[in-house]
N, C-alpha and C positions, 0 to 999 in steps of 0.2 A: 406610405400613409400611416402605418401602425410606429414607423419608429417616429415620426411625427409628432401621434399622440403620444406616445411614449414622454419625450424629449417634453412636449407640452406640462402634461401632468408631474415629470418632475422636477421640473422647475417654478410651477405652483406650489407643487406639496415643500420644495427647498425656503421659495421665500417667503410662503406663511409662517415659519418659524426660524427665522434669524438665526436667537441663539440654540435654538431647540429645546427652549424652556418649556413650551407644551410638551415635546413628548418624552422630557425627563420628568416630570410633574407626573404625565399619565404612567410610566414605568414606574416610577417611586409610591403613587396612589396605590396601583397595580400590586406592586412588590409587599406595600405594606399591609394591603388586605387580606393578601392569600399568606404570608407568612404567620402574621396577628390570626388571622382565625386560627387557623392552624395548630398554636402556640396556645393561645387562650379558648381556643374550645376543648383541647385536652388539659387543660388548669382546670376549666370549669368545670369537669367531668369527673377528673380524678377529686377533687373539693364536694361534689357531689350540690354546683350551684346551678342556677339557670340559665340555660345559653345566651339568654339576654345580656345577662353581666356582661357575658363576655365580649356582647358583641359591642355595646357602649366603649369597652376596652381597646376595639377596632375599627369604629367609626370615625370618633374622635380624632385621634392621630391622623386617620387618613386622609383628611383637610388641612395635615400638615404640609403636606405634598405640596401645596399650590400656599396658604397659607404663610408661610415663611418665605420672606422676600427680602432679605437684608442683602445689601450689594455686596459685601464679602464672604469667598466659605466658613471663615474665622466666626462671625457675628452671626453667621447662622448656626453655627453649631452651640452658640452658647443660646442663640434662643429656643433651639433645641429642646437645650438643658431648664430652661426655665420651661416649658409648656405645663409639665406635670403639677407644679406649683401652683398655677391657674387652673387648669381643669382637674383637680382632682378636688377642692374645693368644691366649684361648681358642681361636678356631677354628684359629689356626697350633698351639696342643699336641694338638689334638683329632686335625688332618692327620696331626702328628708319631706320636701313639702308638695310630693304631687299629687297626696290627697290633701291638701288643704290648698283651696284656688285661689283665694285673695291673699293670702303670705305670700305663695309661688308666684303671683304677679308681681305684689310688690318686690321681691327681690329678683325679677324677671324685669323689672325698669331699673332697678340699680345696676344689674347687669349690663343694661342697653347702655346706659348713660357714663359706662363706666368704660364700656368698648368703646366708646365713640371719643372719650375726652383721651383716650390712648391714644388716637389718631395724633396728637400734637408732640408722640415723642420719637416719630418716625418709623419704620416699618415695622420694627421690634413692637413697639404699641400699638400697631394694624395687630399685627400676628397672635397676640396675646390675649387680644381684645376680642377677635374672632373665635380663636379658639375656647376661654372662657365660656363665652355665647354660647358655642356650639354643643359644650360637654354638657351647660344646664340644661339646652333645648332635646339634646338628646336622654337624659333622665328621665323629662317630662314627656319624651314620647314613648320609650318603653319603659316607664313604670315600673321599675325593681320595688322592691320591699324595704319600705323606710330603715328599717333593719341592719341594709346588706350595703350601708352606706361604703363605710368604710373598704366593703371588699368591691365595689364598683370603681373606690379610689384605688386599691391595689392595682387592678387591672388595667387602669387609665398609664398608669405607672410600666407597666411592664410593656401597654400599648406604644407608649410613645418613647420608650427605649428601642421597642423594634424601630419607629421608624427612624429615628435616630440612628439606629446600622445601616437602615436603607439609608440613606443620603450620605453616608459614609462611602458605601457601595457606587452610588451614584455621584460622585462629584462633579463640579462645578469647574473645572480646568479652565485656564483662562487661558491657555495658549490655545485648545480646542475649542473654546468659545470663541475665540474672536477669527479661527481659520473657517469656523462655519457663518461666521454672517460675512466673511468676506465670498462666500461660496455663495450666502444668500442674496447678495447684492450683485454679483453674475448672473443667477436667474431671475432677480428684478427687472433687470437690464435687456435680457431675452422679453421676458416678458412684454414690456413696450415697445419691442422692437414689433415683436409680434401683434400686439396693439397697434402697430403704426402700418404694418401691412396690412391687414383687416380693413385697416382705412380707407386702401387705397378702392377697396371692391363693394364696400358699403353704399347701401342706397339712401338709409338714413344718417348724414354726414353730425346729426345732432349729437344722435346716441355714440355715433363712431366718438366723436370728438371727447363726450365723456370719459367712455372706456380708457381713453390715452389721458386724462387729465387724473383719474383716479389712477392709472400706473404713476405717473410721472409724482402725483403724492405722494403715493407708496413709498416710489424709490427716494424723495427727501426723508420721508421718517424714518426709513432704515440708514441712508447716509449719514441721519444725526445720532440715530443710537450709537452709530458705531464711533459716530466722531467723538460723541461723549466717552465712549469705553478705552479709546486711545487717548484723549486728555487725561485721563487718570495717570496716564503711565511715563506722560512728557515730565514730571517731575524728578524722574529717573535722570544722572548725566548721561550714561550707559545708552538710553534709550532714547533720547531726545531729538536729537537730528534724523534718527528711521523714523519716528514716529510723524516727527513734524513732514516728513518730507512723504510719509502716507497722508495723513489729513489733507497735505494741498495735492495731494495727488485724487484724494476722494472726493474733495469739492469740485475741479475741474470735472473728472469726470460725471459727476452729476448734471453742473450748470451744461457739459457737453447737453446730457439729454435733453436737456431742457430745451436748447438752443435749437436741438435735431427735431424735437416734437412739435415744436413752433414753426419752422422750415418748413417742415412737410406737410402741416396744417394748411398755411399760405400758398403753400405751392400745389396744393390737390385742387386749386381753383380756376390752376392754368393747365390750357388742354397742352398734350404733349410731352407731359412731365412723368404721368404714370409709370411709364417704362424703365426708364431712368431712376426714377425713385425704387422701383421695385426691386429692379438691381441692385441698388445700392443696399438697400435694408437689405436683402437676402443673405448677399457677402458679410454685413456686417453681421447679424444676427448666426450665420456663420463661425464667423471669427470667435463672437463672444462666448459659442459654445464649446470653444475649443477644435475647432475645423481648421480648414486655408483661411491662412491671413487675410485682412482684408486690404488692396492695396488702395488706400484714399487720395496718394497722390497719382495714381491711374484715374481716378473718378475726375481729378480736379483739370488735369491737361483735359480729355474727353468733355467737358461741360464749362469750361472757362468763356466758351464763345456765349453764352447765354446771355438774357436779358436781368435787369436786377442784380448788378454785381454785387453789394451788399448784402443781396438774400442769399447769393450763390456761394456767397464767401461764407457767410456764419455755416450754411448747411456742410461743405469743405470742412471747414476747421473742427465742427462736433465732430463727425464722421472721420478723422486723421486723430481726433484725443481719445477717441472710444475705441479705436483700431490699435492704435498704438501703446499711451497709455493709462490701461486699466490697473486699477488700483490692486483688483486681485492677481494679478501679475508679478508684486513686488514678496518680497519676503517681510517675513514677520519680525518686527522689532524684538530685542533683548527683553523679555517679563520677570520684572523684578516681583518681590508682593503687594498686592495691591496697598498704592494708598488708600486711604479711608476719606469719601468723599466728605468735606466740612458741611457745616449746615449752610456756610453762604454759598456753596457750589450752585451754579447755575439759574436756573429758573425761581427753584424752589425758594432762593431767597428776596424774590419780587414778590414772591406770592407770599411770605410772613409778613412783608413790610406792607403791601397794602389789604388796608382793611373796607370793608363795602358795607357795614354796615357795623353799631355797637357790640355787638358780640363778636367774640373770632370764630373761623369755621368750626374746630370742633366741637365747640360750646353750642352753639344755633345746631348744630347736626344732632347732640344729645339733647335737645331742649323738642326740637321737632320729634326725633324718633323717640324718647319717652311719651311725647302727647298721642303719637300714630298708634304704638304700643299700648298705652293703657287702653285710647278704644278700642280699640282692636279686641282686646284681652274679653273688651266687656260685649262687642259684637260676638265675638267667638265661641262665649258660653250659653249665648241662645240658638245659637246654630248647634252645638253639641259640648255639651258639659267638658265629657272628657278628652276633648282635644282642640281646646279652645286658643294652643298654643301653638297653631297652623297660621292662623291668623296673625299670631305676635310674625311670627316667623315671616309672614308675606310682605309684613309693615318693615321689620328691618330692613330686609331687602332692599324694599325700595330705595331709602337714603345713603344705602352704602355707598351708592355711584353715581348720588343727584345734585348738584350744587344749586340746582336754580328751578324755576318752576318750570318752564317748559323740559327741562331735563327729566325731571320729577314725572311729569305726564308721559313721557316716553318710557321710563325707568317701569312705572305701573302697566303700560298698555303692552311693553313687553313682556312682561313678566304674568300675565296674564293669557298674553296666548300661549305662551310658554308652557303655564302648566296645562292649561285645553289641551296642547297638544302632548303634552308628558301622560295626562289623564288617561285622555284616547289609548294610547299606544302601551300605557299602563294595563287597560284593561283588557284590548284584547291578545297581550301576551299572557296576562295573565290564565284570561280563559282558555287560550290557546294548550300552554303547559302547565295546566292546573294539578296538581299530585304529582307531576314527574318531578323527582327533587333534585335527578343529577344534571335533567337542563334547566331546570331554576338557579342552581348553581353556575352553570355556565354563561346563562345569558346575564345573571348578576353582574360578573367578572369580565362581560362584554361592555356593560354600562358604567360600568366604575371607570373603565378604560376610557371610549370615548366618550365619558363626560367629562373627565382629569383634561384629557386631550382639549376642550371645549373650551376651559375651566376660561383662559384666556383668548379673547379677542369675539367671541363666542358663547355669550351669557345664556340666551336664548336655548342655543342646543346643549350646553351645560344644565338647566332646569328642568329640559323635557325630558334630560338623562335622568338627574337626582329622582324625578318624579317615576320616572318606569324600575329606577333601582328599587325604590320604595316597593314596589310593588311587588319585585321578585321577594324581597326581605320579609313582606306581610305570606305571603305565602310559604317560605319556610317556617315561619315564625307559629302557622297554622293560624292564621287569625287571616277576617275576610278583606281582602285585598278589592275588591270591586267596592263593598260600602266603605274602605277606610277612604279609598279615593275621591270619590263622591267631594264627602267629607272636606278631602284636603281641596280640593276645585272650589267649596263654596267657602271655605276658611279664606282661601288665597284671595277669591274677588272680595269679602266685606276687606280683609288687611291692607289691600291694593290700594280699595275705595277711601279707607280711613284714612292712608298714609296721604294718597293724596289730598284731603285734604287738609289735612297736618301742613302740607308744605303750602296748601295756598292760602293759609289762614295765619300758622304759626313762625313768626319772623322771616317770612317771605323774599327772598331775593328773585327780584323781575328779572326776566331773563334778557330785555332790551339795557336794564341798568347794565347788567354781568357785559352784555355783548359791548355796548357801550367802552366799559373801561376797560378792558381787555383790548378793544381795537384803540382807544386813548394809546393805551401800552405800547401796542406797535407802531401806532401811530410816529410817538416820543423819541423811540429806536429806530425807527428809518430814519427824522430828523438829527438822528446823532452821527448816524453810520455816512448820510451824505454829509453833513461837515466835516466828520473826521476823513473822510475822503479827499478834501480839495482843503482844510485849512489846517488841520494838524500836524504841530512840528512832525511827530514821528506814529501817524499813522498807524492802527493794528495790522497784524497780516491779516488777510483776506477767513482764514480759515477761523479769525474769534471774531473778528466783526461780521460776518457773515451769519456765523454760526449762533451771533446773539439773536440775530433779527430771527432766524429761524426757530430759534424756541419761542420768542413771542408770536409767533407763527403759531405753533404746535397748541401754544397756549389758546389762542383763540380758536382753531380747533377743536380742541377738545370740548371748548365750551359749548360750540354751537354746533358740529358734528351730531351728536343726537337728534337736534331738532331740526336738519334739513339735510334726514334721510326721508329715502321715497314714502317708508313706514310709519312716520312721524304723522299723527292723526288730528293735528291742526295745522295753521297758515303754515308756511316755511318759508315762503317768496322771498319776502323781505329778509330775511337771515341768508339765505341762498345769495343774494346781490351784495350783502355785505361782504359777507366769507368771498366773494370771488376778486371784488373789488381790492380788499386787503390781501389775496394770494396775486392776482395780478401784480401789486407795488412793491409786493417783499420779491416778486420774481425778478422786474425790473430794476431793483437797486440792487442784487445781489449781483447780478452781470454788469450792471454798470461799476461797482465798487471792487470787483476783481481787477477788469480791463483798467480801472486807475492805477488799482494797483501792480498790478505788472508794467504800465508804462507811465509812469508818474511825469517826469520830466516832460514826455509830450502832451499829456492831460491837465494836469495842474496849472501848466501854464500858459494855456486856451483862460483868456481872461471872461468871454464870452459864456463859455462853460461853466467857469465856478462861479458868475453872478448868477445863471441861471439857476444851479446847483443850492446857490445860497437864497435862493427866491422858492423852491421847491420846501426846502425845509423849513421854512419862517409860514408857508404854508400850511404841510402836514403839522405844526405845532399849534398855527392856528385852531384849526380841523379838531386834535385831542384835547383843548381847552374846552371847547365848544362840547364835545361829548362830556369831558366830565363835567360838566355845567357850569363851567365861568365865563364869564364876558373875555373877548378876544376882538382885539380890534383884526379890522380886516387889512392885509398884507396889500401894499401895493402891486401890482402886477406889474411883474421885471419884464427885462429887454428881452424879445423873443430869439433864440436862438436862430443865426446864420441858415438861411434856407439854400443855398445854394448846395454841392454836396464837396464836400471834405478828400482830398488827396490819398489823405489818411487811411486805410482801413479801420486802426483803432479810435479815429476822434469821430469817424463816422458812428460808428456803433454806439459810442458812448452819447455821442449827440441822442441817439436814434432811443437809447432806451431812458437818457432823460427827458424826452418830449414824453413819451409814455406815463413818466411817474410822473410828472408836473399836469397831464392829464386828469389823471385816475386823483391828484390832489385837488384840482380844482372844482374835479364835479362831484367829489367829495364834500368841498366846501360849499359847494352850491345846495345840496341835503341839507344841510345842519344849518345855516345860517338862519 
């Protein structure tokens, strides 16, 4: 039972961080706080300045940690180099005008407006743009002496060369990065296995069912990170052929699960199967962990006699691709240094070319977050003169990670309980270890830790961190850590409040338009990926035509993820039925557009299939005309697929999973018309 648990929890804790960029974030936060005190609280001493100084000199940088995100070590080290440039500036105006409050706004919205038009020059302009922010908002909350500008800049200076050794210290190996998410997409894999057995003894087949649809998510988004991390490297000769022959090794084993999780869904509906199935997972789940093989041509002689040869076969063949070949099994291709992704790389260059409205995103994100910010600014100073810059602080927040309104209201409502509960926990540590300074210190360097750790995938327990670090920091600082909180709780709700309505007032994007063209998106790319299946002279492999659909996939996720989770404090329904309908079509064409591909001569020239095929896509194109708001004539309804069943194993399936998509398009079509 305990190695069980064991075996459970580390293969949670493996594939909540892929490439382990949480807890080299939280080590380098770590690293750089306790060295940077360290270093700059004996400057400050021997200089005979205010430990404040110094501590600005250690704040700053240590948002370096998670703040720098450029895809290569190279360009992170040169943004590195540029940090000090940007924040030493800032924290010298921030020194300059935090007694005077209407300058210190005003160039607290140039600030805002200036991070955010960064955003359009790629991480480098995230990174810059943040940390800038961060060096002014920290000036304005400990308050040096207009005076002590310049030595604020010094120390910003020496701050962010430490951290700059730290990440030196801590590199970024790209043979070690990419041996640990193939380690993490082994405990993915456990994971839903363990998911699928769960299933089999669940009473609520509802919630069961979820539990396996959020694994089997999981395991596409870590299968496309990593598919992305290996296209980098295909442009290598050296490297080309291992690589590519990982990628189609990573996709199969995916669509495997996919194929397994669907199997056993259908089949927990028939009595007698339990046993059978439980065996199966066990051995396999087994296997995956490095155990006794699993032998799946033993499963397949033993259960061939069954009913549903089709269902019995795909369940077979996942169970024989996941036994046999797992992707982390193969060795690691030849790593050259990294290419440098272009700007047309992937997704990100759908998302330059279409525009949703007259402004581009980073222009409407600084146009909102200035308007959230100035109210803010001016809520702030009737709540409390001198710290009226709680409130700016709550308003940025909010739009760093909101594209659309309903986002926006999720972004606010959590970030809001966030601080409640950062508050709470603020206070009563603080009165807990009130005067002891060497556990103030400790639990400090407990909350730096896991809130770094947090920083990603985990906003929520990142802010109730920042907010109880705060509180250890007021309490060294000798200043009242109970009223400064207060404070910061009621800053937080007017900023929250403001911001949102900055976003429902100030060039507005509906969250139905966002969803809308975003599923258009997918829509367009399904209809490509089935034509380039049955009529392209020379067809993509399986592992870029697949893998586009999937980021249009990811894309629409991302959009509406926020607003139909359980926490999300309006409708979701309708977004919930959307999101599923378009995960259903991209699942269904991504198995049907393999199996073509791997037997083309048999599929392609099923005449039956590719009019079907071609009735399916003149469909879903219809369907994304209609969302983005053009008249679409209506597609005549093609020749129904052969009902009889197919010889074939392969033209069976393919049949099987295009009735499905020509389904989910039709009553698709039926919505929107």
């Amino acid at each position: 039972m305990n190695r069980r648990l064991a075996g459970l929890l580390s293969d949670r804790f493996v594939a909540s961080d892929p490439e382990r960029a949480r807890l080299r974030g939280a080590v380098r936060a770590w690293l750089t706080a306790a060295i940077g005190a360290a270093i700059l609280l004996g400057i400050a001493h021997l200089l005979q300045q205010p430990a404040k100084l110094a501590l600005i000199g250690v704040v700053v940088p240590l948002m370096s940690a998670v703040a720098v995100q450029d895809p290569t070590p190279a360009q992170q080290r040169i943004t590195m180099l540029l940090l000090p440039l940007v924040a030493a500036p800032a924290a010298w105006l921030g020194a300059w005008l935090h007694d005077a409050p209407l300058a210190a706004g005003v160039v607290f919205l140039i600030v805002i407006v200036a991070g955010f038009e960064g955003r359009r020059f790629g991480p480098r302009g995230v990174a810059l743009g943040t940390i800038a922010y961060l060096a002014y908002f920290y000036a304005l909350l400990l308050k040096p002496d207009p005076g002590s500008g310049f030595v604020v800049a010094g120390f910003l200076v020496v701050g962010t060369t430490i951290a700059y050794g730290v990440r030196l210290l801590t590199p970024d190996r790209r043979d070690r990065v990419l041996r640990q998410q193939l380690r993490a997409l082994r405990a993915r894999m456990a994971l839903l296995l363990r998911a699928l057995l769960r299933s089999l003894d669940a009473s609520d087949h509802q919630r069961a069912a979820a539990r396996v649809q959020r694994q089997v998510e999981a395991l596409n988004a870590q299968s496309l990170a990593l598919d992305a991390r290996l296209a980098q490297l295909a442009g290598h000769d050296d490297a080309g052929d291992a690589v590519a022959v990982l990628r189609d090794r990573l996709l199969h084993d995916e669509l495997a699960a996919e194929s397994l999780a669907s199997a056993v869904a259908a089949l927990l509906r028939r009595s007698g199967e339990q046993q059978a199935l439980r065996a199966a997972l066990c051995g396999l789940l087994q296997s995956v962990r490095g155990g006794t093989r699993f032998d799946a041509d033993t499963f397949q002689a033993q259960h061939a006699h069954r009913e549903d040869a089709d269902l019995h076969w795909r369940l077979r063949h996942a169970l024989h691709v996941i036994a046999d070949e797992p992707a982390w099994a193969l060795p690691l291709p030849s790593l050259q240094p990294a290419r440098t992704p272009s700007a047309t790389d992937g997704r990100a260059a759908t998302a330059q070319r279409r525009r949703w409205f007259a402004l581009d995103e980073p222009t409407r994100q600084a146009i909102q977050g200035a308007v959230a910010a100035a109210g803010a600014g001016i809520a702030g100073h009737f709540i409390s003169p001198d710290h009226w810059f709680w409130a700016v602080f709550a308003s940025f927040v909010v739009f760093t990670r909101a594209s659309n309104v309903a986002q926006t209201l999720s972004q606010t409502w959590k970030g809001v309980l966030a601080t409640v509960a950062g508050v709470a926990l603020g206070l009563a540590v603080a009165d807990a270890v009130g005067g002891h300074t060497a556990l103030q210190l400790v639990l400090l360097y407990v909350f730096i830790a896991v809130g770094f750790y947090a920083y990603r995938g985990l906003q929520s327990l990142y802010s109730a961190m920042l907010t109880s670090m705060l509180a250890m920091l007021y309490g060294l600082l000798g200043m009242d850590a109970s009223g400064l909180l207060v404070i910061r709780l009621q800053e937080t709700l007017a900023g929250a409040a403001i911001a949102l309505a900055s976003g429902l007032v100030v060039f507005p994007v509906r969250t139905q338009d966002h969803a809308d063209r975003e599923s258009a998106a997918l829509l367009r790319k399904a209809a490509q990926v089935l034509r380039e299946a049955f009529d392209a002279a020379q067809p993509p492999p399986a592992r870029d035509a697949v893998r586009a659909l999937d980021r249009e996939l990811q894309s629409l996720r991302s959009a509406l993820g926020p607003v139909t989770e359980t926490s999300y404090p309006a409708h979701k329904q309708k977004h919930r039925q959307r999101l599923h309908q378009l995960t259903r079509l991209a699942y269904c064409l991504r198995h049907l557009y393999r199996v073509v591909d791997e037997h083309p001569a048999e599929l392609r020239g099923d005449a039956a299939l590719a009019d079907c095929a071609r009735h399916v896509s003149d469909r879903l194109c219809e369907v994304a005309a209609r969302l983005e708001g053009h008249e679409a004539a209506s597609s005549p309804h093609g020749k129904p697929l052969p009902s009889q069943p197919a010889d074939d194993d392969r033209l069976r399936l393919a049949r099987h999973w295009l009735r499905h998509a020509g389904a989910i398009a039709d009553a698709m079509a039926a919505e929107v018309a």
